[in-house]
C-alpha positions as CSV (number, residue, x, y, z in Angstrom):
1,X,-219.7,-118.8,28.6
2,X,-219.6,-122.1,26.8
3,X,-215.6,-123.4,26.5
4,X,-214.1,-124.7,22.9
5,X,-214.0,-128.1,21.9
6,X,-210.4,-127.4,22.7
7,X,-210.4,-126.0,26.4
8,X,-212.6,-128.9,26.6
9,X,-210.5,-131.5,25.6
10,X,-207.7,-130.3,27.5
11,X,-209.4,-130.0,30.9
12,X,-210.5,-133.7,30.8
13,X,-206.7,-134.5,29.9
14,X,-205.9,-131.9,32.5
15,X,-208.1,-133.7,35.0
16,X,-206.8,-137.2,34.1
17,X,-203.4,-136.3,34.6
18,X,-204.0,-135.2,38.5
19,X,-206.4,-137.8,39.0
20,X,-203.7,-140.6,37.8
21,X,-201.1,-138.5,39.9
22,X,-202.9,-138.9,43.0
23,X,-203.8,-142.7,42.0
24,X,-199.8,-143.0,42.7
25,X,-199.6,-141.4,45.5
26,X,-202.0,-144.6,46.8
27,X,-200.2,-147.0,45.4
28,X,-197.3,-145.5,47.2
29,X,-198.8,-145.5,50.3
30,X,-200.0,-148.9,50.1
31,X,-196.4,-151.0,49.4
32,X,-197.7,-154.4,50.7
33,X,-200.2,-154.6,47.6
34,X,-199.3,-156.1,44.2
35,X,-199.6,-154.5,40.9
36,X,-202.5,-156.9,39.9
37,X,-204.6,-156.2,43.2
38,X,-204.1,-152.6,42.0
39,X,-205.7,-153.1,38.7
40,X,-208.8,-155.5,40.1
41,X,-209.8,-153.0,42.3
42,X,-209.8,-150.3,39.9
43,X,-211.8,-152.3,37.2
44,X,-214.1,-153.5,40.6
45,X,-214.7,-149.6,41.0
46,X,-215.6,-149.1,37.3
47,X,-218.0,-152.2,37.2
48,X,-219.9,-151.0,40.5
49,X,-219.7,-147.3,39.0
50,X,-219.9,-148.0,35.2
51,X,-223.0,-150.8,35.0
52,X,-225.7,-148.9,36.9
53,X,-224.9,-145.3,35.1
54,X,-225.3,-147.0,31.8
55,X,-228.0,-148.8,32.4
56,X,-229.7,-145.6,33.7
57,X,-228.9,-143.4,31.0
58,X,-230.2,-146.4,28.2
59,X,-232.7,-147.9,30.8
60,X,-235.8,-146.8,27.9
61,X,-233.6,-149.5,25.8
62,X,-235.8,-152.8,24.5
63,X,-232.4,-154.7,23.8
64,X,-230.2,-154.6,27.7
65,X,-227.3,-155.2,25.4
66,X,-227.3,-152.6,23.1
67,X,-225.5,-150.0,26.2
68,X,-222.6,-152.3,25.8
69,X,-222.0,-153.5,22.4
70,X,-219.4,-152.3,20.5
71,X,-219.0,-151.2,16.7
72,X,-215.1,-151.4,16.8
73,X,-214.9,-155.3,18.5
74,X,-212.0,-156.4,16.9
75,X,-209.7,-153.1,17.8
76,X,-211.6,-153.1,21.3
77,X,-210.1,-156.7,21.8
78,X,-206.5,-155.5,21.3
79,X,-207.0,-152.3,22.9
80,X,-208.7,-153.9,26.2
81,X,-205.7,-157.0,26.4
82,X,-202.9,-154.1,26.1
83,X,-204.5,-151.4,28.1
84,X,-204.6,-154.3,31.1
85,X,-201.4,-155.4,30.6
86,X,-200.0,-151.4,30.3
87,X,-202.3,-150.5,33.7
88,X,-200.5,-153.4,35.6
89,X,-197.3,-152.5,34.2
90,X,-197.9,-148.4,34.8
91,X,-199.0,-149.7,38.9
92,X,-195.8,-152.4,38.9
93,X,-193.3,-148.8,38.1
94,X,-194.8,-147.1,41.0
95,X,-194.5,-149.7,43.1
96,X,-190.3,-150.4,42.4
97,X,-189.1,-147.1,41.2
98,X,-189.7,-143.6,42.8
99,X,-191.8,-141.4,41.8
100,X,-189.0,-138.8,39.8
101,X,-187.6,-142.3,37.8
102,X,-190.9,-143.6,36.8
103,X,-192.1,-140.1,35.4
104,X,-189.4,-139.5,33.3
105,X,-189.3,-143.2,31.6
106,X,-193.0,-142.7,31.4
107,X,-192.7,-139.5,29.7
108,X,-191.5,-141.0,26.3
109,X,-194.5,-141.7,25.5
110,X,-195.3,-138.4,25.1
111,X,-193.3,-138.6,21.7
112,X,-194.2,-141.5,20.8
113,X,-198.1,-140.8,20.7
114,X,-197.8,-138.0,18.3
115,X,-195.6,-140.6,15.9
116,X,-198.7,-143.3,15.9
117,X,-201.4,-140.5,15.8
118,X,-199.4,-139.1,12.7
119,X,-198.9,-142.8,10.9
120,X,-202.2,-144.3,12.2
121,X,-204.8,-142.0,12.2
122,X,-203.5,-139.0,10.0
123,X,-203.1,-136.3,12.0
124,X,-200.8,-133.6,11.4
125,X,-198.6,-132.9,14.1
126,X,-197.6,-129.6,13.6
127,X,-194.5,-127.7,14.2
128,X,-195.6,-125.6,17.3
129,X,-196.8,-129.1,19.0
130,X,-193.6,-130.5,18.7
131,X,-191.6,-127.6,20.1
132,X,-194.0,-127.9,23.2
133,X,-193.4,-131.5,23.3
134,X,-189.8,-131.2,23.3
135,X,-189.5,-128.1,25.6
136,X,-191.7,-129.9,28.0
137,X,-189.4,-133.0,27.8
138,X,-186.0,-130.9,28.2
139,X,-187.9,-129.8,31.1
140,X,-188.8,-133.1,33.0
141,X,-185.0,-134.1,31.8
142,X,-183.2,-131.4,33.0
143,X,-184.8,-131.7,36.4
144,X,-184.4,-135.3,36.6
145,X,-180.9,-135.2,35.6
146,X,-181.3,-139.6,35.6
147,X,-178.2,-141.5,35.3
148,X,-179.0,-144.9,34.6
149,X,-175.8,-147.6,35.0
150,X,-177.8,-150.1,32.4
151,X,-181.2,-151.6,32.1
152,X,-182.6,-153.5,34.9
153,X,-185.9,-155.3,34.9
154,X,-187.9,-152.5,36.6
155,X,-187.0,-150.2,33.6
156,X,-187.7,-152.8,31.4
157,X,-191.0,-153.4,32.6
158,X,-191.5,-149.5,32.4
159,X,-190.3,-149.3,29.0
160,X,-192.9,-151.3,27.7
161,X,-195.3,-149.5,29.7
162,X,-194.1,-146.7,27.7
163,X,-194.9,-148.9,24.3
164,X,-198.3,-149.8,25.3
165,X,-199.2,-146.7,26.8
166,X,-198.7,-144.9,23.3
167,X,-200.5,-147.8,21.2
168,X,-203.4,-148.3,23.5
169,X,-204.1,-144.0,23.5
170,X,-204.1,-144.7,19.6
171,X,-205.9,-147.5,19.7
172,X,-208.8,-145.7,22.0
173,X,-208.5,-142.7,19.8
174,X,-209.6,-144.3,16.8
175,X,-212.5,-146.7,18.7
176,X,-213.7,-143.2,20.6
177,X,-214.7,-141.9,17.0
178,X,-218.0,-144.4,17.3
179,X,-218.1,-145.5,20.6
180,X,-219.1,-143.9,23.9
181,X,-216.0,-144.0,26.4
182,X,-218.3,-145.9,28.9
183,X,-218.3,-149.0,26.6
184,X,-214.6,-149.1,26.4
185,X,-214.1,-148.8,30.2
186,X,-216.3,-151.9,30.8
187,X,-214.7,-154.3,28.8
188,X,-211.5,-153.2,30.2
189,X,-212.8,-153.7,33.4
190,X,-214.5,-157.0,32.7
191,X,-211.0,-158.3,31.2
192,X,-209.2,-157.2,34.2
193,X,-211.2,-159.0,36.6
194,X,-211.2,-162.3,34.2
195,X,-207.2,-161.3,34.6
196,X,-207.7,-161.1,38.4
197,X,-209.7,-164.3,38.9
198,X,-206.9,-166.2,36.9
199,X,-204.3,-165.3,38.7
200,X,-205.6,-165.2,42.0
201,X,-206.7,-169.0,41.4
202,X,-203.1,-170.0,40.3
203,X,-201.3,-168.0,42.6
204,X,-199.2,-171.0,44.1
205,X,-198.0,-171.9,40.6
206,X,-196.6,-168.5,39.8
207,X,-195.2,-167.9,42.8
208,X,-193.3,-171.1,42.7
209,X,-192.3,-170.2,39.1
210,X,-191.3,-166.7,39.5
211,X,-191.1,-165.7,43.2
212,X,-193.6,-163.2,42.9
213,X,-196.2,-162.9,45.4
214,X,-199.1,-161.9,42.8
215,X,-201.7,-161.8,45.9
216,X,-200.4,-160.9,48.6
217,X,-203.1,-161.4,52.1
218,X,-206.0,-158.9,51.4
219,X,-208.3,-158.2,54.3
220,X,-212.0,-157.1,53.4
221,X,-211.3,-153.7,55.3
222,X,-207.9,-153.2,53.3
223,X,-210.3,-153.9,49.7
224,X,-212.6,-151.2,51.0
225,X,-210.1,-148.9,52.0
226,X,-208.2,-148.8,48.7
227,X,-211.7,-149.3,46.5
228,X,-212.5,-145.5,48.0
229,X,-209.1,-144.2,47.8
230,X,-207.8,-145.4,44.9
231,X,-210.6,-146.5,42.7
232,X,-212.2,-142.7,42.2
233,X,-208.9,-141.4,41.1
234,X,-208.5,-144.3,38.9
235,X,-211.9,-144.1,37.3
236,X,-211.6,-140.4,36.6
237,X,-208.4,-140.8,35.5
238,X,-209.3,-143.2,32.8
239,X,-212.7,-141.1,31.9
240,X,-210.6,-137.9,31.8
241,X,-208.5,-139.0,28.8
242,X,-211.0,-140.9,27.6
243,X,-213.5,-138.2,27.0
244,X,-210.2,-135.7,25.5
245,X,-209.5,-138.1,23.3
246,X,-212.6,-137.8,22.0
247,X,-212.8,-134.2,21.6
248,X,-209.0,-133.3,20.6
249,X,-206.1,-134.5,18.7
250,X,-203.7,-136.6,20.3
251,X,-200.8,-134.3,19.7
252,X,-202.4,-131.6,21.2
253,X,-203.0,-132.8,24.3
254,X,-199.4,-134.8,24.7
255,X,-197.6,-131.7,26.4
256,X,-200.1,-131.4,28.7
257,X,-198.8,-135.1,29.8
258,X,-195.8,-133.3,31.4
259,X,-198.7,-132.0,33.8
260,X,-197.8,-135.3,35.9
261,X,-194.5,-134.3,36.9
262,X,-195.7,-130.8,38.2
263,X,-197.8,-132.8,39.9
264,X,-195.6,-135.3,41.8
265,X,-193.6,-132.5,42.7
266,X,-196.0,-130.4,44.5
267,X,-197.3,-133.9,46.1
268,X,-194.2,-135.0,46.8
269,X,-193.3,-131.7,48.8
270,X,-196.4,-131.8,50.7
271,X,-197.3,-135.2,51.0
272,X,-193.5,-136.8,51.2
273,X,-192.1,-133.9,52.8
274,X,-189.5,-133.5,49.4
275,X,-188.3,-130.2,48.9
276,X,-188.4,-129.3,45.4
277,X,-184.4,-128.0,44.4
278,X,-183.7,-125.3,42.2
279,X,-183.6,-127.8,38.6
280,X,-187.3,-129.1,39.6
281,X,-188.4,-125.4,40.2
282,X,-187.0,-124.3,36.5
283,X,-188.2,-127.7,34.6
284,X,-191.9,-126.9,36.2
285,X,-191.3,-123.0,34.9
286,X,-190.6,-124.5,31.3
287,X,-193.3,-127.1,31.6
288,X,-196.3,-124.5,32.2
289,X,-194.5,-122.0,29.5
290,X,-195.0,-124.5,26.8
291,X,-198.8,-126.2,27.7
292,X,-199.8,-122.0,28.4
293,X,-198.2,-121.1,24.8
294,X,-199.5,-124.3,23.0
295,X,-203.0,-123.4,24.8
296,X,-202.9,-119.8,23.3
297,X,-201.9,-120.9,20.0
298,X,-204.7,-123.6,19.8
299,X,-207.6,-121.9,21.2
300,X,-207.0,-118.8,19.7
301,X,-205.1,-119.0,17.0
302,X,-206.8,-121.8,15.6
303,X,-210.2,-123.4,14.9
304,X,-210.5,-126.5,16.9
């Protein structure tokens, strides 16, 4: 049986979610690495992954270029310098927060998305999309419970992770309608390693400036390691939402963002050895009540 356009679009967003999910889970298993080491080595994944598949699938091409060229350049420019800058900021939350803290700042964007798809690309929202969105979010909050004594500059930093993270879904969403998620991944990856190779030859300088060890010792083993560990979740994290995106709405598919914190609780209980208490169990109850009733409503009430 062949799924919707629907059920399609929300298994690749489904998919994403655990793939980034598990992407932390590295990252916090591997403390001793920066936030930009994190980000080369995903884009070093998609290069070695991304380049050879496309020039596979267009290898009957006369022009080697054509794979690659976009027909969106100047929005894949913006989206490219704040989807790096968002990544490095998503891996630099990770890295200073745990995982509960950095979930629920990062599930703002979750409303904001709608608000740009709404104002920037037209699409109607719906009332039954945001009562999932905000059920979803009482969820995550009411299991949370986060108290925050002011704004430090980790929550800073995640806040406008948060910012970009809405703009640059936008942003992809409107590129996606005429080109191939493949050509958006490579020039994000090519711009991340450009980012890589300029930071990594002024390293001295910034760290004199800020403190911050942006490269911290590397060995070739501890590349490998994390380019296999890390960089498949990362790659199919990126594809997954990627190819949803192109399928779906963006307001559909934003309660299924709350996916992530289901996630990091069942990881963090079997993984971290943290024992889900009775608020987690009843925000993951109202989390999977709203994505199953949204589902319902869309694939069967609706046409996609």
């Amino acid at each position: 049986m062949k799924l919707s356009q629907v059920n399609q679009g929300i298994l690749w967003f489904m998919s994403s979610r655990l793939s980034f999910a598990l992407a932390g889970i590295v990252i916090k298993l591997f403390p001793e690495n920066s936030a930009l080491q994190f980000n080369f080595i995903r884009a070093a994944f998609i290069m070695l992954l991304v380049v050879p598949v496309v020039f596979f699938y267009n290898r009957k091409e006369l022009d080697w270029r054509a794979p690659f060229k976009s027909k969106n350049p100047s929005l894949m420019v913006i989206r490219v310098v704040l989807g790096t800058i968002g990544l490095i900021c998503f891996y630099y939350t990770f890295q200073t927060m745990t995982f509960a803290k950095a979930i629920t700042i990062a599930a703002a964007s979750t409303f904001l998305t709608p608000l740009f798809a709404k104002f920037f690309l037209g699409e109607t929202i719906g009332v039954h999309r945001m009562i999932a969105i905000s059920v979803g979010y009482i969820g995550v909050w009411y299991a949370l419970d986060p108290i925050y004594s002011g704004v430090d500059i980790y929550e800073i930093v995640a806040l406008i992770n948060v910012i970009l993270t809405a703009s640059v879904q936008t942003i992809s969403k409107k590129i996606l309608i005429k080109d191939k998620p493949f050509v958006l991944m490579f020039y994000t990856a090519m711009f991340s390693i450009f980012m890589a190779f300029c930071t990594w030859s002024s390293q001295a300088p910034i760290k004199a400036i800020t403190g911050f060890d942006a490269w911290p010792t590397l060995t070739l083993t501890g590349f490998a390691l994390l380019l296999f560990c890390m960089g498949p979740f990362s790659f199919m994290g990126q594809y997954g939402y990627l190819k949803a995106f192109k399928k779906v709405d963006l307001s559909l598919l934003m309660p299924y963002d709350y996916t992530n914190f289901v996630f990091a609780a069942l990881f963090g209980y079997f993984i971290f050895n943290e024992i889900p208490d009775v608020n987690t169990w009843v925000a993951m109850g109202l989390i999977i009540l709203a994505t199953a009733l949204l589902t319902l409503y869309e694939t069967r009430g609706r046409k996609s």
